[in-house]
TIRO-2110 file (N, C-alpha, C; in Angstrom, 1 decimal):
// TIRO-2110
-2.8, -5.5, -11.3, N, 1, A
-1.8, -5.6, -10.2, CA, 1, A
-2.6, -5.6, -8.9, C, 1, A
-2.2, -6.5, -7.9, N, 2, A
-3.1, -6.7, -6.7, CA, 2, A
-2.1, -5.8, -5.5, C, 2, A
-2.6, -4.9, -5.0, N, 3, A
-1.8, -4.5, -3.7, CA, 3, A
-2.9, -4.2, -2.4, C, 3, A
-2.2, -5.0, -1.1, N, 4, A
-3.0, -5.3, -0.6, CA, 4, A
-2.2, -4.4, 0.7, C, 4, A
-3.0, -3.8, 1.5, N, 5, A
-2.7, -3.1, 2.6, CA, 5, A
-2.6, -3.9, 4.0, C, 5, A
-1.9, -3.8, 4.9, N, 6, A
-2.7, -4.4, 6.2, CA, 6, A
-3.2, -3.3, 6.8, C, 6, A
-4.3, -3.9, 7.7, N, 7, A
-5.1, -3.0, 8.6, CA, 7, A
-5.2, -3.2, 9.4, C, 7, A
-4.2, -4.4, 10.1, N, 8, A
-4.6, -4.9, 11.5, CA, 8, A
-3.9, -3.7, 12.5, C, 8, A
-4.2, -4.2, 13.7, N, 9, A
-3.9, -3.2, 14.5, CA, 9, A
-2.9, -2.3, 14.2, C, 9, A
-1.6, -3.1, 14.8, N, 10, A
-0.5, -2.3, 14.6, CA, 10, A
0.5, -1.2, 13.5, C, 10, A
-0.4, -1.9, 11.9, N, 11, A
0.0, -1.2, 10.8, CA, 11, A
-1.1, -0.5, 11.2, C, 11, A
-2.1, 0.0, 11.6, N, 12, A
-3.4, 0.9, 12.2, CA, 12, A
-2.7, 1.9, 12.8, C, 12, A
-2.0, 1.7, 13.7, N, 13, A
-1.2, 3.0, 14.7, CA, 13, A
0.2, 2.8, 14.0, C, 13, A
0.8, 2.5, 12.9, N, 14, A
1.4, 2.9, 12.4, CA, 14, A
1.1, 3.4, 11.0, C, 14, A
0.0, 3.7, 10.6, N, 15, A
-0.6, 5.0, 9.7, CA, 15, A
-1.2, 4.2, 8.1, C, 15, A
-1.7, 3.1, 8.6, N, 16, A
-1.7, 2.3, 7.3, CA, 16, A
-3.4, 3.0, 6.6, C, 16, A
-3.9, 4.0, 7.6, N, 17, A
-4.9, 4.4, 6.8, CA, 17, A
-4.6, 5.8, 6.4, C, 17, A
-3.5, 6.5, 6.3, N, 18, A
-2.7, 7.3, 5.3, CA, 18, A
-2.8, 6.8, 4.8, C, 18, A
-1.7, 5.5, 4.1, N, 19, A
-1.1, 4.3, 3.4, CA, 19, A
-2.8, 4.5, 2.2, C, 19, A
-3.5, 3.7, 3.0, N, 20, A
-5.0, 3.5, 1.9, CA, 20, A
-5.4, 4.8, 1.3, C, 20, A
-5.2, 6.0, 2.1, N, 21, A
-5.8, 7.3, 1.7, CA, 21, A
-5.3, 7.5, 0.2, C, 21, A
-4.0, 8.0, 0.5, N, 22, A
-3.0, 7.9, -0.3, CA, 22, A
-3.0, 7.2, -1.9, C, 22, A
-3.0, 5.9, -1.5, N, 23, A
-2.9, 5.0, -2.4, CA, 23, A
-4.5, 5.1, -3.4, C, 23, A
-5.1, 4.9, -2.5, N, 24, A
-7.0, 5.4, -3.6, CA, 24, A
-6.6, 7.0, -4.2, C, 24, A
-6.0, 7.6, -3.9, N, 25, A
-6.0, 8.7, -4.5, CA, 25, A
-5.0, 9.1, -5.4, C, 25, A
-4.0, 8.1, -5.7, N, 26, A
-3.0, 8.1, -6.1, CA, 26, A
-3.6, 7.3, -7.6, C, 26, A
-4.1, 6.1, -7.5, N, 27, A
-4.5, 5.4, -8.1, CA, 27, A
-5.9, 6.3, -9.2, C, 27, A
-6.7, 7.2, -8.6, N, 28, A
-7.7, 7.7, -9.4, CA, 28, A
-7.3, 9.0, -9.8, C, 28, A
-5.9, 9.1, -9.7, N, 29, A
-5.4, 10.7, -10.0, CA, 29, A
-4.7, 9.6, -11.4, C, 29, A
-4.4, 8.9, -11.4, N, 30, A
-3.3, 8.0, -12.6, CA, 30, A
-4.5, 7.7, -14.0, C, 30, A
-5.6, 7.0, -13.0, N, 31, A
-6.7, 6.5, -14.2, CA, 31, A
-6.5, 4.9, -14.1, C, 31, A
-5.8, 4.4, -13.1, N, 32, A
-5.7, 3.1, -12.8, CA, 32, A
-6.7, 2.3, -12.1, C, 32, A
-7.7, 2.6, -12.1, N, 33, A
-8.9, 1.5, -11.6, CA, 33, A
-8.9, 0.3, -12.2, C, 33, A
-8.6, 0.3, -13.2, N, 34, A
-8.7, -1.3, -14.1, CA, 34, A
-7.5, -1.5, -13.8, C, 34, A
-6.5, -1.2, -13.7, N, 35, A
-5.0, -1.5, -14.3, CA, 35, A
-4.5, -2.1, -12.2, C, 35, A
-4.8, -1.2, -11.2, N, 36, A
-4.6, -1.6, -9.7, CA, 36, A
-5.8, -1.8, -9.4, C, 36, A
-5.7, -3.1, -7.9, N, 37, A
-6.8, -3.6, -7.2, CA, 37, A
-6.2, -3.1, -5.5, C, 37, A
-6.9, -2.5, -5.1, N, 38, A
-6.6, -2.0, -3.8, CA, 38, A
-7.2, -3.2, -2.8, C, 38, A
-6.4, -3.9, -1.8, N, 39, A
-7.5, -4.2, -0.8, CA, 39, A
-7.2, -4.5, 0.5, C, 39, A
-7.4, -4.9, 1.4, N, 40, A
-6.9, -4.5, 2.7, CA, 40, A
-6.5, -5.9, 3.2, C, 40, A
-5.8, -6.4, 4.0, N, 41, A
-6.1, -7.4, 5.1, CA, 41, A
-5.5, -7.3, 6.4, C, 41, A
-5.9, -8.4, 7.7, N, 42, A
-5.3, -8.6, 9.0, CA, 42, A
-3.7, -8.4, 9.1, C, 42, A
-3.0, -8.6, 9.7, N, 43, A
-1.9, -9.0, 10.7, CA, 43, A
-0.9, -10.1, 9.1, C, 43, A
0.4, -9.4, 8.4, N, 44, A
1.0, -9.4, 7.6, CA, 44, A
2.5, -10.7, 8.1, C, 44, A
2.1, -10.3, 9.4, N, 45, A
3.8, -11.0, 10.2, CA, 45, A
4.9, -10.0, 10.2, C, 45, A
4.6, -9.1, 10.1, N, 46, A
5.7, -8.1, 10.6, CA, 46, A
5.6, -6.4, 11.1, C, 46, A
4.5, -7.0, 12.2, N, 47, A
4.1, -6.0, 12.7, CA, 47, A
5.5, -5.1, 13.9, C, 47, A
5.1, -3.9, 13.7, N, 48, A
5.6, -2.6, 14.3, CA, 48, A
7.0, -2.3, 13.8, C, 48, A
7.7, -3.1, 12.3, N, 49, A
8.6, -2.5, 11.2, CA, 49, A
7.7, -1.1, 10.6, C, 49, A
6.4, -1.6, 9.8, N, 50, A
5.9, 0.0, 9.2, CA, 50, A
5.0, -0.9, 9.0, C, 50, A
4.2, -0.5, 8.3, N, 51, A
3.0, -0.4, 7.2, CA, 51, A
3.4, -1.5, 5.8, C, 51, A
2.7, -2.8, 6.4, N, 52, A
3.0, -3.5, 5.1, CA, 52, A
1.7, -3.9, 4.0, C, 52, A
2.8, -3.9, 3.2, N, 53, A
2.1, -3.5, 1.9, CA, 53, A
3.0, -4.5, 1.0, C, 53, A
1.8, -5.9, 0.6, N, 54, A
2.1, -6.5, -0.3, CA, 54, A
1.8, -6.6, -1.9, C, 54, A
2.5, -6.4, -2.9, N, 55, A
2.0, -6.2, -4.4, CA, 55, A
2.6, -7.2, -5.3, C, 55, A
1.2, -8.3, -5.6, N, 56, A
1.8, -9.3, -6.2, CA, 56, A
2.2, -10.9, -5.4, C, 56, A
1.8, -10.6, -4.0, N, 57, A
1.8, -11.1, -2.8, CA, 57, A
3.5, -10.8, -2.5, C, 57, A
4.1, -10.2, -2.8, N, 58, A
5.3, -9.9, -2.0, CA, 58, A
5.3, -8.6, -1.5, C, 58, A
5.9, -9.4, 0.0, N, 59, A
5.5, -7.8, 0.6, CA, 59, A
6.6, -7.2, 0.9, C, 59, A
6.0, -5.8, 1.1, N, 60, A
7.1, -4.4, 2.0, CA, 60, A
6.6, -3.6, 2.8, C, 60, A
7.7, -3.0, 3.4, N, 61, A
7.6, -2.7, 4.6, CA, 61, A
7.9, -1.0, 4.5, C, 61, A
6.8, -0.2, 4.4, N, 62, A
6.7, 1.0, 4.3, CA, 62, A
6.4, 2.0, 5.4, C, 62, A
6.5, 3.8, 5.8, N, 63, A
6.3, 4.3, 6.9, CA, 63, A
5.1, 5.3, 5.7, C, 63, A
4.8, 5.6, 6.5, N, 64, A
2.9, 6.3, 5.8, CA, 64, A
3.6, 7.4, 5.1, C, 64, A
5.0, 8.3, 5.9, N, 65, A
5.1, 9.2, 4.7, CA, 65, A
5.8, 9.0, 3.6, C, 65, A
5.9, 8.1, 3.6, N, 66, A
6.7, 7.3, 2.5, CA, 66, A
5.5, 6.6, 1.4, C, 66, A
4.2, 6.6, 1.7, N, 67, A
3.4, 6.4, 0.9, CA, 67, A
3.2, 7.0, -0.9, C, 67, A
3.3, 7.9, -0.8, N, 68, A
3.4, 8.2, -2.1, CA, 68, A
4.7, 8.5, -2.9, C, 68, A
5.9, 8.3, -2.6, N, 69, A
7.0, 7.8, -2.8, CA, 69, A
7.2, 6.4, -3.0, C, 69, A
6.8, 5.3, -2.5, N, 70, A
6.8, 3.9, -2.8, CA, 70, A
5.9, 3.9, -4.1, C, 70, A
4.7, 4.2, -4.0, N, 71, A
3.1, 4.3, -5.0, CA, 71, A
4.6, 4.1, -6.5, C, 71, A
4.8, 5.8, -6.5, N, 72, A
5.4, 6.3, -7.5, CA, 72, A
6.7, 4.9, -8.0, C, 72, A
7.3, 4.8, -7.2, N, 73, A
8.7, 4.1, -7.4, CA, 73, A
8.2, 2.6, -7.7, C, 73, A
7.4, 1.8, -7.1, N, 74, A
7.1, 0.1, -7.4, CA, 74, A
5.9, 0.1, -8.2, C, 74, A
4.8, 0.9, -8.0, N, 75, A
3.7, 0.7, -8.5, CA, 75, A
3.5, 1.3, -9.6, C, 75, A
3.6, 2.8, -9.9, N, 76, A
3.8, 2.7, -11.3, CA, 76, A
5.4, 2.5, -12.2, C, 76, A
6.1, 2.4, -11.6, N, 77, A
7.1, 2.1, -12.3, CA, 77, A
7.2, 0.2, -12.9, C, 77, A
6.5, 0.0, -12.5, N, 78, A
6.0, -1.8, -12.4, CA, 78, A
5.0, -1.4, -13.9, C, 78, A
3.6, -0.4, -14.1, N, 79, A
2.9, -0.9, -15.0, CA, 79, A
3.5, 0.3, -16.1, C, 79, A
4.9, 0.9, -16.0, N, 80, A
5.3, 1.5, -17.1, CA, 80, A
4.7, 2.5, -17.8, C, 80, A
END
């Protein structure tokens, strides 16, 4: 599973490096290194909604403390 973070500016001051913290730690607490690909990119197109975060190339629109709540709910509930 590919999930990609933005890191352009404005998911930046809207907490997308929680978002990454989070998600790498979320992912090595599960044993998912083979199974998730973490990776980052620019400017999503919907900047200053939240923190988007596309998985699978469809994206969403998340707030950083809501990070490990999404993780749980789409990402492993997706690899079962």
């Amino acid at each position: 599973m590919k999930v990609t973070i933005c890191v352009g500016s404005t998911c930046h001051l809207l907490g997308s490096k929680s978002v990454v913290e989070t998600f790498k730690r979320l992912v090595e607490e599960h044993h998912l290194e083979d199974r998730v690909s973490l990776s980052g990119t620019f400017c999503m197109g919907k900047c200053g909604e939240g923190v988007c975060v596309s998985i699978d190339d469809v994206t969403h629109i998340i707030q950083k403390d809501d990070a490990e709540r999404f993780f749980n709910d789409e990402i492993l509930a997706r690899l079962g």
